[in-house]
N, C-alpha and C positions, 0 to 999 in steps of 0.2 A: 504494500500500500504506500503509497508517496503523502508527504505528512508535508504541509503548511504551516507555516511559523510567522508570527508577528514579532516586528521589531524589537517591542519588549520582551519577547519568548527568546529568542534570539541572544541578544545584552545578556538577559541573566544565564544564560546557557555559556554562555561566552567567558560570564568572569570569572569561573573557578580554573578555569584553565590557566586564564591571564595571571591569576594569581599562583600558580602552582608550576608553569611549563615556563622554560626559557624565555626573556625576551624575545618578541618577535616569531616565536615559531607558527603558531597562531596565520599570521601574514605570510608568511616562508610557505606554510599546506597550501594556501592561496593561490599565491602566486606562481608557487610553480606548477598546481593543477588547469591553472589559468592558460601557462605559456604552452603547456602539452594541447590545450583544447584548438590556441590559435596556432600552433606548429601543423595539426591537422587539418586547420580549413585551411591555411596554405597551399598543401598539399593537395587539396579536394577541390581548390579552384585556379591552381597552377602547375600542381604536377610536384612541385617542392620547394624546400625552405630555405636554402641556402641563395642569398642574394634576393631576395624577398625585401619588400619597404614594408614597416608598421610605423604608423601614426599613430602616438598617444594623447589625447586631449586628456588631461591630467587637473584635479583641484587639489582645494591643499589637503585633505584629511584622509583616513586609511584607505578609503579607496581607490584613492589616488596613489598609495602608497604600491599597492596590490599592482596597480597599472604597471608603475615604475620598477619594482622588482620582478616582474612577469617580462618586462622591456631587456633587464639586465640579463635574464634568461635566454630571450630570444640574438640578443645581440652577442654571446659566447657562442653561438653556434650560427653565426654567419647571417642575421637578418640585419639589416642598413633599418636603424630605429631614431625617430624622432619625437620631441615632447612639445606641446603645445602648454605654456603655465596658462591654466583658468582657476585665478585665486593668488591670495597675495603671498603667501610661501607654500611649497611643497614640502611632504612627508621628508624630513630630514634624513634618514636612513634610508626610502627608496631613492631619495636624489642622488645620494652617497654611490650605491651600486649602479643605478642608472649609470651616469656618470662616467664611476670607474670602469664597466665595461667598454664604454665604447658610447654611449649614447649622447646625444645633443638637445639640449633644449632651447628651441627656434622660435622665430617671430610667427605670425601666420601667415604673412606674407610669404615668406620662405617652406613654410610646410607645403603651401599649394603648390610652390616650384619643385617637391618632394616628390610630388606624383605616387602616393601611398598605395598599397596593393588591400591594405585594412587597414581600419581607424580601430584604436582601441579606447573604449569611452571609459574612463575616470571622472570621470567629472563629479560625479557625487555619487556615494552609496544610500544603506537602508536610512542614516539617519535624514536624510535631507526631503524640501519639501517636495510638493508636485510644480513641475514648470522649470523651465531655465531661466539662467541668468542672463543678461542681454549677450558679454562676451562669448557665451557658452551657445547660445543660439545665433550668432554670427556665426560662430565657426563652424557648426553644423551647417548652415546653409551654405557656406562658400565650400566645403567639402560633399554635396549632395550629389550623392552617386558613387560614390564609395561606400564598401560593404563595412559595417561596425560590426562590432563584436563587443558585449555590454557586458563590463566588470560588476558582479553581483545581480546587478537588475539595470533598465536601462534608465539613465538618467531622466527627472522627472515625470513618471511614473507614480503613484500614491501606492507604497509599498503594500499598506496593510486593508485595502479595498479592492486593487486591482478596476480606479478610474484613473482615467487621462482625460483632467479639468483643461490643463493647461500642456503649452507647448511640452515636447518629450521627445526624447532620443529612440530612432526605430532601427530595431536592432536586427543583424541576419538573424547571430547567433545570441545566446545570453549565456553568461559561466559564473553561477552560480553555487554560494558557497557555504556548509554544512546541511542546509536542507531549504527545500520548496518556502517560497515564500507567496503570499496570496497572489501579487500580481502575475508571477509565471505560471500561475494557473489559470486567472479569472479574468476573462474578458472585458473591459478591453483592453487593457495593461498586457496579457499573455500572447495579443497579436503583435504588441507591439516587442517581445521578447526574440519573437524570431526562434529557432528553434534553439530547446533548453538543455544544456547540459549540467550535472550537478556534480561538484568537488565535496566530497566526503571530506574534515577538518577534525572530525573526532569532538564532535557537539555530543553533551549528553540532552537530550532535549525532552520538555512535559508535555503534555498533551498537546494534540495538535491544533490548530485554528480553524485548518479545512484540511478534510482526506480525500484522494484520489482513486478507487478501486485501482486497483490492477485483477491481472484472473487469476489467482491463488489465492485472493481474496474472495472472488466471486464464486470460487468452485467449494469454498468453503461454507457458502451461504445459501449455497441452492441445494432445495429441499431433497435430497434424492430416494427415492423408494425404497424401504425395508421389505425383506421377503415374505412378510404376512401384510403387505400393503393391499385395499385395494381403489376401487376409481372414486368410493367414497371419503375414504381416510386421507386419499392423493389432495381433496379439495374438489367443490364446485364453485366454477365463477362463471357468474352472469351476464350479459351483455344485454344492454337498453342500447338500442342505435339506429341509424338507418332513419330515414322517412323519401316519399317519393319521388323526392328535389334530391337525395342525396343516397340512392340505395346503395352505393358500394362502397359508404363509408362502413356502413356493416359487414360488408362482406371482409373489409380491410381486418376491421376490429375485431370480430371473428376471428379469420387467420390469424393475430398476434394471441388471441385467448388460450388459441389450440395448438399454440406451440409445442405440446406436450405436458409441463409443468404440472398442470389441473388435471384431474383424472375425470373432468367432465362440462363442460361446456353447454348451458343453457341460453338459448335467445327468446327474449323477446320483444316484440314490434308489431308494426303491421302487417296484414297479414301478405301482403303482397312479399315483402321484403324477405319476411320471415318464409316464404316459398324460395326465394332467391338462395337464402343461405340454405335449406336445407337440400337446393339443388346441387350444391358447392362445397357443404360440409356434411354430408349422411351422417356423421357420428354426434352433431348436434341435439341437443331435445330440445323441447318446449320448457315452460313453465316451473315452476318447484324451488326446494329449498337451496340458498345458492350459501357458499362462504364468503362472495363478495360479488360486489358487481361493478361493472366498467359502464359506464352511463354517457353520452352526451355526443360521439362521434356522428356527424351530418344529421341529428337530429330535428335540426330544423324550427317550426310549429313545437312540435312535440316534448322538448327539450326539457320543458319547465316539469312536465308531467313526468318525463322519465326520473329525473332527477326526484320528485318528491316522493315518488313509488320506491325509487332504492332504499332512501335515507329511512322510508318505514324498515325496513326491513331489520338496522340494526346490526347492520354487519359494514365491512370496512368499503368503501368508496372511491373509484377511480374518478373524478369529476374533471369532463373534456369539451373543448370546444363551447357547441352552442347551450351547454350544460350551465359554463360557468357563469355566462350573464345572469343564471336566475336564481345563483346566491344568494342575493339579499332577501329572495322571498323566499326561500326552502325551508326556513326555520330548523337551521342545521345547528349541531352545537357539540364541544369537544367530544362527547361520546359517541360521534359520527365516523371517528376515525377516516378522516379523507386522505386524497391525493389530487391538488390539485393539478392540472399539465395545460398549462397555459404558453404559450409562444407569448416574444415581446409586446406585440399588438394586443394580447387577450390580458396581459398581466395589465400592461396602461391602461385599459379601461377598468379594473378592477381598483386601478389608486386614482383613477381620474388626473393622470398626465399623459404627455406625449408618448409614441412608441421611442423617438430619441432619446429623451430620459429615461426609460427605463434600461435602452442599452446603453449608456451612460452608466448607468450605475446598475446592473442586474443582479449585481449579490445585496447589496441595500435596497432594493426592492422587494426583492425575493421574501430575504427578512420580514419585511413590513407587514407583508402578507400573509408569510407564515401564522406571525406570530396575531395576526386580526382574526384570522380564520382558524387560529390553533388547529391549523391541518399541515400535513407536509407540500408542499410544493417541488415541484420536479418542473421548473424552467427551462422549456428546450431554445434550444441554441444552439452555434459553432460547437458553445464549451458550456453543454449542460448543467445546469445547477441543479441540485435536489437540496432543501433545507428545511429542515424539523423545525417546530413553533421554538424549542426552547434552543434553538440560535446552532446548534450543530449545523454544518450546510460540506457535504461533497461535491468536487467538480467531475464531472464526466469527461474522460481525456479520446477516448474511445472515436471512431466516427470516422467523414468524409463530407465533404462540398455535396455530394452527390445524394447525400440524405434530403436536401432540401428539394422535396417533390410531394405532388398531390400525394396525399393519402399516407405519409410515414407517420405521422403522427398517431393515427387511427390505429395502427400497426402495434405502436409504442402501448398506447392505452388498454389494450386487449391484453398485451402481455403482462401491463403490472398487473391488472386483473386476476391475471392467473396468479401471477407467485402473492398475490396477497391470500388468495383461497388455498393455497399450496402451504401455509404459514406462515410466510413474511411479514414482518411488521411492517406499516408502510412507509417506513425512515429505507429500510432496508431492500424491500421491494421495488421501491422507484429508484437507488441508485441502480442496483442488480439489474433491473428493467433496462434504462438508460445503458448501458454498459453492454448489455447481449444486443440491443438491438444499434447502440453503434458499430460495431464489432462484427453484425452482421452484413450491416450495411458497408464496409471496409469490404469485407468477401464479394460481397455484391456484383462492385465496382471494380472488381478485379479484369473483370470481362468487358467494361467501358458504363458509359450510362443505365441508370439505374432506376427503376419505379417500385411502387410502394410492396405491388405481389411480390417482387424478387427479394425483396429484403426480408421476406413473413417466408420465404422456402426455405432463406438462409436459417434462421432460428433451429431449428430442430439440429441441424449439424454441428452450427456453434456452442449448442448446449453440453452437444453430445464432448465435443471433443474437451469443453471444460470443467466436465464433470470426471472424465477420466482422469484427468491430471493429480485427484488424491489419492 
């Protein structure tokens, strides 16, 4: 599982070491996991290192320092390195090795004349704010088009929310150091990361702020059949879906219910529709007692009525689409056990702001929601959020560009469905959910473009093969 840490998690993790290990070793793990990460994208976008330019835009505090000793690194074994000062003195000791390898610290006039093959950003670490400082954003601009490589996280960045209020460094790469921090997970901060690599520093670190499934995670959490199992004990989940405007979002929802997970799958709708899926699913029924139900995909009309027929029920709640609108009248309340799956667009109307704000800020949103509806929410996106009312929230790393298509979602909703009838709580279910159907969707698009039936075939493979792995 990849673990998220805030600044202050961070610091306190940080100072027993400080107090305990050599000066500077701390910086040294750093740095020189820093220079191995930028020795290899040398390599990966010139073939090799030797005779190679690095640009360091450098400030004065340790991250700067990280730059500078990662520079000394790179300059003992043959790269032509320069420093850019942003801030009124530099790390004493990285300037010291800078320096004494070999390295120059230049005007920016002169750096441009450098013609750099990577810029490495220093410019500020975890503690600094969001936004650059003017010189700091000059130089980004007169360097534009040169690939960065972002020391810790990329400059200006809001470490511990993962928004970008304000101007911010966009990184290829970002090399990142003792563990995940929110921005290199959470959108929009972890676009702007580029792709993340992490330097293990020997952090003892508490709980984490945000977790990331990986599949040893997942394979640990899905429910798998004991040999006195049967399709009742597996779980029954329900599906409310579909109306005449929208008949294949049932069919969708469906497919994701019957992924396997549930040892039974009941629909019900119109009856029209409800003909459609049993064309589609023979192993479907009608009616009866369910463990949960997934409500509101292409519902349409109908939406408000599916929703307040589930919630009688008393058992845990997938609420989708045209479900969610009819919140405020469902007279739903913590013992409803929900999940909410709202896209950016479905979540803004639920806080009554823009869909830009809420991608602006999708994990302070997500939150707000959570905790108004004290239901979980599972926020799809790029970089999926699922967040429980009392403030736990995992990102979903899983996925492909190529998910965003009719009908994935309807996909997504059918499956928590099932693993919530399967016994998943629903904290657990909607990352678990999120994760097999990124995951499958990745398989998908293997083959090129991708629609929502291909991603609901994939599921039953993906499960299989991460269920084997314990």
């Amino acid at each position: 599982m990849r673990r998220a840490h805030t600044v202050e998690q961070v610091r306190a993790a940080e100072q027993p070491l400080l107090e305990t290990q050599p000066h500077g070793a701390l910086m040294a793990r750093a740095a020189t996991g820093l220079a191995v990460a930028v020795t290899a994208e040398l390599h990966r976008r010139r073939g090799a290192t030797y005779g190679a330019r690095v640009l360091l835009l450098v400030g004065p505090g340790n991250n700067g320092g990280d730059a500078l000793h990662a520079g000394a690194w790179l300059a003992r074994r043959g790269v032509a390195v320069r420093a850019v000062a942003l801030g009124p003195a530099l790390h004493p000791e990285g300037l010291a090795a800078f320096t004494g390898a070999g390295g120059r610290v230049v005007a920016l006039a002169e750096a441009l004349r450098f013609h750099a093959d990577l810029v490495l950003d220093g410019i500020v670490g975890i503690g600094g704010s969001p936004g650059l400082r003017p010189d700091a954003a000059a130089a980004l601009e007169a360097l534009s088009g040169v690939p960065v490589v972002a020391v810790d996280l990329p400059s200006g960045v809001d470490v511990d929310t993962g928004e970008t209020p304000l101007p911010h460094v966009e990184a290829a790469l970002t090399v990142t150091f003792g563990t995940h921090k929110v921005a290199t997970l959470v959108d929009p901060a972890a676009r702007a990361c580029g792709r993340v690599e992490l330097v293990d520093i020997g952090l003892e670190l508490p709980a984490p702020a945000l977790e990331a499934l990986e599949a040893y995670d997942v394979a640990r959490l899905l429910p798998v059949p004991g040999a006195t199992a049967h399709k009742y004990t597996r779980g029954v989940v329900g599906v409310r879906a579909g109306s005449s405007t929208y008949p294949g979002a049932a069919l969708l929802c469906v497919a994701g219910a019957s992924s396997g997970m549930a040892g039974m799958v009941r629909f019900v709708g119109p009856d029209a529709v409800a003909d459609r899926v049993r064309g589609h699913f023979p192993e479907v029924v009608g009616p009866g007692r369910v463990q949960a139900w997934a409500v509101g995909s292409g519902g349409d009309a109908d939406a408000e009525a599916m929703l307040r027929d589930a919630l009688a029920d008393d058992v845990p709640v997938v609420v989708d689409a045209d479900a969610l609108a009819h919140l405020h009248h469902s007279g739903s309340t913590p013992r409803h056990r929900m999940v909410l799956t709202p896209h950016a667009g479905e979540l803004a109307a639920l806080v009554g702001e823009s869909r830009e704000e809420v991608e602006a800020a999708p994990l302070r949103h997500a939150r707000r929601i959570a905790g108004h509806w004290q239901a979980v929410v599972l926020l799809k996106g790029a970089r999926t959020l699922v967040v429980h009312p009392d403030g736990r929230a995992r990102v979903n790393t899983t996925g492909t560009p190529w998910l965003a298509t009719a009908g994935s979602g309807d996909v997504l909703t059918g499956l928590v469905g099932s693993l919530l009838a399967s016994g998943l709580d629903p904290f657990d279910a909607a990352s678990v959910g999120a994760w097999l159907h990124g995951e499958a969707g990745s398989r998908a698009a293997e083959s090129g473009p991708v629609v929502a039936t291909t991603i609901a075939r994939h599921l039953t493979g993906i499960i299989g093969e991460v269920t084997h792995r314990m």
